[in-house]
RODO-2510 file (C-alpha; in nm, 4 decimals, decimal comma):
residues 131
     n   res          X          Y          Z
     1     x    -2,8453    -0,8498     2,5264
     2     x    -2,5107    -0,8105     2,7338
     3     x    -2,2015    -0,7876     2,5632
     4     x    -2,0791    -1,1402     2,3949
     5     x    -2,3600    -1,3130     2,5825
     6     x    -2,4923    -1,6713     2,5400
     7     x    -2,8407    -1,7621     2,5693
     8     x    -2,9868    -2,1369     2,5894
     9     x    -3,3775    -2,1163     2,5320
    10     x    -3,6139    -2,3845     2,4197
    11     x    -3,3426    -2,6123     2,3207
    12     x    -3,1556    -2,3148     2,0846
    13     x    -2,8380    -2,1863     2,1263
    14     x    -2,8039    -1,7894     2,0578
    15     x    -2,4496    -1,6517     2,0751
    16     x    -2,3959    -1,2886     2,0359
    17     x    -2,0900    -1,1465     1,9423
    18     x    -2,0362    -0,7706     1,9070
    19     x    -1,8464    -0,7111     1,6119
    20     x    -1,8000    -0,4417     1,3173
    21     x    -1,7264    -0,4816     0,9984
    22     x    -1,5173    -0,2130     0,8119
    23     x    -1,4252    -0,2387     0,4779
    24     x    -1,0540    -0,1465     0,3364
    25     x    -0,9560    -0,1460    -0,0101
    26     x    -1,2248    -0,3795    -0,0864
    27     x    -1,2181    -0,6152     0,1377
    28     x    -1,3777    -0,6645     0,4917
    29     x    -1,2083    -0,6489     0,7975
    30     x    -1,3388    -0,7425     1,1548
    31     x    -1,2833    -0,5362     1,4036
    32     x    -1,3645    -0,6866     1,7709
    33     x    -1,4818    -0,4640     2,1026
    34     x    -1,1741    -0,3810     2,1903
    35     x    -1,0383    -0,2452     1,8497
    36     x    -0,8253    -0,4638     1,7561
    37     x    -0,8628    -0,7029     1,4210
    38     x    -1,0524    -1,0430     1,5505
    39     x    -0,9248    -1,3737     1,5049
    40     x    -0,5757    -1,3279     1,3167
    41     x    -0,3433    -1,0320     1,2165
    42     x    -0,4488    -0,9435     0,8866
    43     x    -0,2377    -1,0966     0,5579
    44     x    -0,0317    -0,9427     0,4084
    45     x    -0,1284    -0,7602     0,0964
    46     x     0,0485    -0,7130    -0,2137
    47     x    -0,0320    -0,3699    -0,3734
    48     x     0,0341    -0,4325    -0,7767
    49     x     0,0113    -0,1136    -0,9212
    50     x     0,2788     0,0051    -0,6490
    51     x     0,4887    -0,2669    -0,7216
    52     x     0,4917    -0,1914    -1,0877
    53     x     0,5494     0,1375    -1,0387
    54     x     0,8470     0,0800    -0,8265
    55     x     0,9384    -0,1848    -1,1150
    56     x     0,9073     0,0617    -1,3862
    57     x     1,0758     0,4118    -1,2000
    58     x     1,3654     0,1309    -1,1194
    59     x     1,4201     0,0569    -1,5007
    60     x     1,3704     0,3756    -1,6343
    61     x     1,6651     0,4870    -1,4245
    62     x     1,8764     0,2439    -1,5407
    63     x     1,8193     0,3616    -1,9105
    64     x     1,8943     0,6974    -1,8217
    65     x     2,2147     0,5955    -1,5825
    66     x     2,3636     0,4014    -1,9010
    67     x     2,2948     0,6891    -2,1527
    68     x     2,0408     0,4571    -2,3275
    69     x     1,8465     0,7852    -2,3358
    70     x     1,9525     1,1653    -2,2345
    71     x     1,6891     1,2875    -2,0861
    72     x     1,3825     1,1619    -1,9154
    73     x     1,1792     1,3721    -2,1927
    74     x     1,3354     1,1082    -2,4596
    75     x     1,2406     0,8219    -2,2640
    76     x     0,9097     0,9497    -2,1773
    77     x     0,8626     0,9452    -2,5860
    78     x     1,0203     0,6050    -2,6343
    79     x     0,7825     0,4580    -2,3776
    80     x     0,4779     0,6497    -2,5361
    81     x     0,4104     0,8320    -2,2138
    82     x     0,3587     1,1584    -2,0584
    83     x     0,6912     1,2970    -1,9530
    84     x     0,5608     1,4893    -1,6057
    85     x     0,4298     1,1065    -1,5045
    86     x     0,7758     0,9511    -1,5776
    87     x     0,9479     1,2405    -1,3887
    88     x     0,7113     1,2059    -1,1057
    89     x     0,7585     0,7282    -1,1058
    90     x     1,1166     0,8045    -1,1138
    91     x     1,1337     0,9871    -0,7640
    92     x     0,9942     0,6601    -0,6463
    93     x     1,3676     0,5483    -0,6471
    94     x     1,4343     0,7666    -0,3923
    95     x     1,2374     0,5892    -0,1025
    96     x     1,4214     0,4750     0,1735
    97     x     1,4840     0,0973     0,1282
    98     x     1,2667    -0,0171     0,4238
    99     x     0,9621     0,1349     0,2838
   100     x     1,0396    -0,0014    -0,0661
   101     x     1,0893    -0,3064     0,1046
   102     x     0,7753    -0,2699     0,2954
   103     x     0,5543    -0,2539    -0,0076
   104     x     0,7016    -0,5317    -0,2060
   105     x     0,6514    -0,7970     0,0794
   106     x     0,3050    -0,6169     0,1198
   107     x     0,3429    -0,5133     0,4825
   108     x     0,2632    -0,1038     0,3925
   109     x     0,0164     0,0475     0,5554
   110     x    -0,2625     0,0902     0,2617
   111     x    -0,4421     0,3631     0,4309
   112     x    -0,0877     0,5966     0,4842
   113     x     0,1231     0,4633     0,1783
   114     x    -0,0911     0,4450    -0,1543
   115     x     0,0270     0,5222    -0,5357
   116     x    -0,1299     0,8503    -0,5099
   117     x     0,0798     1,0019    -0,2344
   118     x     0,3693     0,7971    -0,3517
   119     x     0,3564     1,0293    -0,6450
   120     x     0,3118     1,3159    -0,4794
   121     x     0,6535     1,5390    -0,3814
   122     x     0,8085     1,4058    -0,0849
   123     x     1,1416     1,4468     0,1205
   124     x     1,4384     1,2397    -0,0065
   125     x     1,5818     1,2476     0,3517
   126     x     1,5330     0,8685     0,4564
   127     x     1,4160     0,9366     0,7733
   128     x     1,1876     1,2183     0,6822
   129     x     0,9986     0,9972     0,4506
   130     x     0,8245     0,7602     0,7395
   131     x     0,6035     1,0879     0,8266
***
């Protein structure tokens, strides 16, 4: 069959659409001939564990900043946690503001900006931090 063709036989009505489906964190996302997402720009998407994350790294640096605790091994053992993984949340408040911003209103890109690589060493340079 051609490419998005229509065919009327014996009364039926056969439409063919090429599509593909991919699926993305989960969840299944058209894609139409040309590439581009079919039908509507995709919603956006909320990433919780990020957003606690951000939540948490946020608070724990405003213990530390008011001498609630003097060093971030001290709060790691308040909060019953690892100290290396509350050393590593706590760089999160060094992300530029528009990419903080991005993630709370859920308009990240999930494939480039996940927990993982959030946690991962990264440039505190602003506009190093997009790459």
């Amino acid at each position: 069959m051609a490419k998005g063709a229509i065919h009327n036989d014996a009364g039926s009505l056969t439409v063919t659409v090429p599509i593909t489906f991919r699926k993305r964190g989960g969840r299944k996302h058209v894609i139409s001939p040309s590439g581009a997402d079919a039908w509507a720009p995709p919603r956006a998407r909320v990433d919780n564990a990020m957003v606690k994350a951000l939540a948490r790294a946020h608070r724990w640096r405003k213990l530390l900043d008011a001498g609630r605790y003097q060093t971030v091994r001290d709060l790691a053992e308040s909060e019953n946690i690892n100290p290396s993984y509350v050393a590593r949340t706590l760089r999160l408040t060094l992300l530029a503001p528009d990419i903080v911003e991005a993630i709370l209103d859920g308009r990240h890109d999930p494939e480039r900006v996940t927990l993982d690589r959030l946690m991962e060493p990264f440039s505190v340079v602003w506009r190093e931090q997009d790459r």
